[in-house]
C-alpha positions in Angstrom: -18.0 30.1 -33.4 -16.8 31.1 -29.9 -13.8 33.1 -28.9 -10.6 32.8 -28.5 -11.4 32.7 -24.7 -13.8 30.7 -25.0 -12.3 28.0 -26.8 -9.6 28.2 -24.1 -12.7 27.6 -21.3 -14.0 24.8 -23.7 -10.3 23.1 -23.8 -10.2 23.3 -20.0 -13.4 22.0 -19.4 -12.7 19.5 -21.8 -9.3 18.2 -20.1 -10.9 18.4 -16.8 -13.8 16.1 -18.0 -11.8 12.8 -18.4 -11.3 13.3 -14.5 -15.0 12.6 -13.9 -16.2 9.9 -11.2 -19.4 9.3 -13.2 -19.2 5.2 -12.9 -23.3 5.6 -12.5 -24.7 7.2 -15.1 -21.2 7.1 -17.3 -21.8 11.3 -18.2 -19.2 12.9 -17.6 -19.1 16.9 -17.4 -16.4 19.4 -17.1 -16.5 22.8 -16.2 -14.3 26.1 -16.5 -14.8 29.3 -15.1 -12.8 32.4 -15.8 -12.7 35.3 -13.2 -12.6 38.9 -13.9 -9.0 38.4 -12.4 -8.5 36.3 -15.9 -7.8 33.4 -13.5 -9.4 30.0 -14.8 -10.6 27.6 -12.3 -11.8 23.9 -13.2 -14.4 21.2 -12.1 -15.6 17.8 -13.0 -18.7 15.5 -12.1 -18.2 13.8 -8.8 -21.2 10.9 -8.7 -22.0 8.6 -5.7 -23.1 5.8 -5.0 -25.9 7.6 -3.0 -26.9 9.7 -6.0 -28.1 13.2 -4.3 -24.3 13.2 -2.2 -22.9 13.3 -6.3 -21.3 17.3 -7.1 -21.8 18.7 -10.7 -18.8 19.8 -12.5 -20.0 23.4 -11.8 -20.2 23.0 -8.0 -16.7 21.8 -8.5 -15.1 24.5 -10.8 -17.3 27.3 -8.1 -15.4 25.5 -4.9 -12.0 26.1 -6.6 -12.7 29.6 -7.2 -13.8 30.6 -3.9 -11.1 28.4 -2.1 -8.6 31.1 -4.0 -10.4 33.7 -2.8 -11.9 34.8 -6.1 -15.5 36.0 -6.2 -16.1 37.5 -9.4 -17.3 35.0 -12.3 -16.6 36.8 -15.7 -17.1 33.7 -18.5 -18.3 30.1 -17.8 -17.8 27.1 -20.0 -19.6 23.5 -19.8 -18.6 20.6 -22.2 -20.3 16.8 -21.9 -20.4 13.7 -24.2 -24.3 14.3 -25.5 -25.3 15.1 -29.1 -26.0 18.6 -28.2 -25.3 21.0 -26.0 -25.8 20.6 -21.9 -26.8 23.2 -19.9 -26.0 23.7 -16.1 -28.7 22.0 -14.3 -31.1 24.6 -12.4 -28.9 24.8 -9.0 -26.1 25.1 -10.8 -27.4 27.8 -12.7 -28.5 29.1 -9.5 -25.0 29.1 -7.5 -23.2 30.6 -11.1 -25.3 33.6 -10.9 -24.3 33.8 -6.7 -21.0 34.7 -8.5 -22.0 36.2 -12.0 -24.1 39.4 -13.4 -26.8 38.6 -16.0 -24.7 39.3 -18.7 -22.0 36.5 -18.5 -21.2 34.3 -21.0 -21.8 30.9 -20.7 -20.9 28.5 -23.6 -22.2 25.0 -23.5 -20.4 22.5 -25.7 -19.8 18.9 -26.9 -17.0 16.5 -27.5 -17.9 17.1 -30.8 -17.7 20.7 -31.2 -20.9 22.0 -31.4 -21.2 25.2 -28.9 -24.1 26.9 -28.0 -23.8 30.6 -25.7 -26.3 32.3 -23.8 -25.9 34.9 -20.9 -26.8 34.1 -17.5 -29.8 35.8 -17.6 -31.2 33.5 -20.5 -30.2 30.5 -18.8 -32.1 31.6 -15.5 -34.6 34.3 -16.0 -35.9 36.3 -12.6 -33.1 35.1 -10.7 -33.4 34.6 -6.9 -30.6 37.3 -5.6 -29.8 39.6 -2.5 -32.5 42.0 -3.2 -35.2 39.4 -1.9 -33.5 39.8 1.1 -33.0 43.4 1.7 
């Protein structure tokens, strides 16, 4: 069973969710993220028609955080319709851990109620970071 905080991620990923544009693949995803400032921002699926222009709910929930000026990913949550739990895709995984240590939380649940959590550093192992670049 999650926490208490992250059953509140899961209920505003959830809520967030019904706002999907996903009239292609009919999958929609909602995402929460929680900063260290305890701020929670929110993002849904965005398809197109022109399938590679489409935004996952991550992306979305990410834009919202940085657009407040917040830079500092403490908890993630992810909740789709599937019979188990979804994972971030890899570049999502990719632009959470831009704003998140190795250690974050990320819980991964469906409509349902089944949850699955693993850190960052589970979900994307040797991590392409700054350091390459120094």
């Amino acid at each position: 069973m999650a926490n208490r905080d992250a059953l509140t991620l899961i209920a505003e990923a959830a809520k967030v969710r019904e706002h999907a544009h996903a009239p292609y693949s009919n999958f929609q995803v909602g995402a929460a993220i929680r900063t260290a400032s305890g701020q929670i921002f929110t993002g849904c699926n965005v398809e197109n028609v022109a399938y590679p222009q489409g935004t996952c709910a991550e992306a979305g929930a990410i834009a919202a955080m940085v657009a407040a000026g917040q830079r500092v990913i403490a908890e993630v949550a992810v909740i789709a319709g599937a019979d188990k739990p979804v994972p971030p895709c890899g570049g999502c995984r990719q632009k959470l851990m831009e704003f998140a240590d190795e250690n974050v939380p990320v819980t991964m649940a469906t409509m349902d109620g089944e949850q699955k959590t693993m850190t960052m550093a589970e979900l994307l192992p040797g991590a392409f970071d700054q350091s390459f670049l120094d």
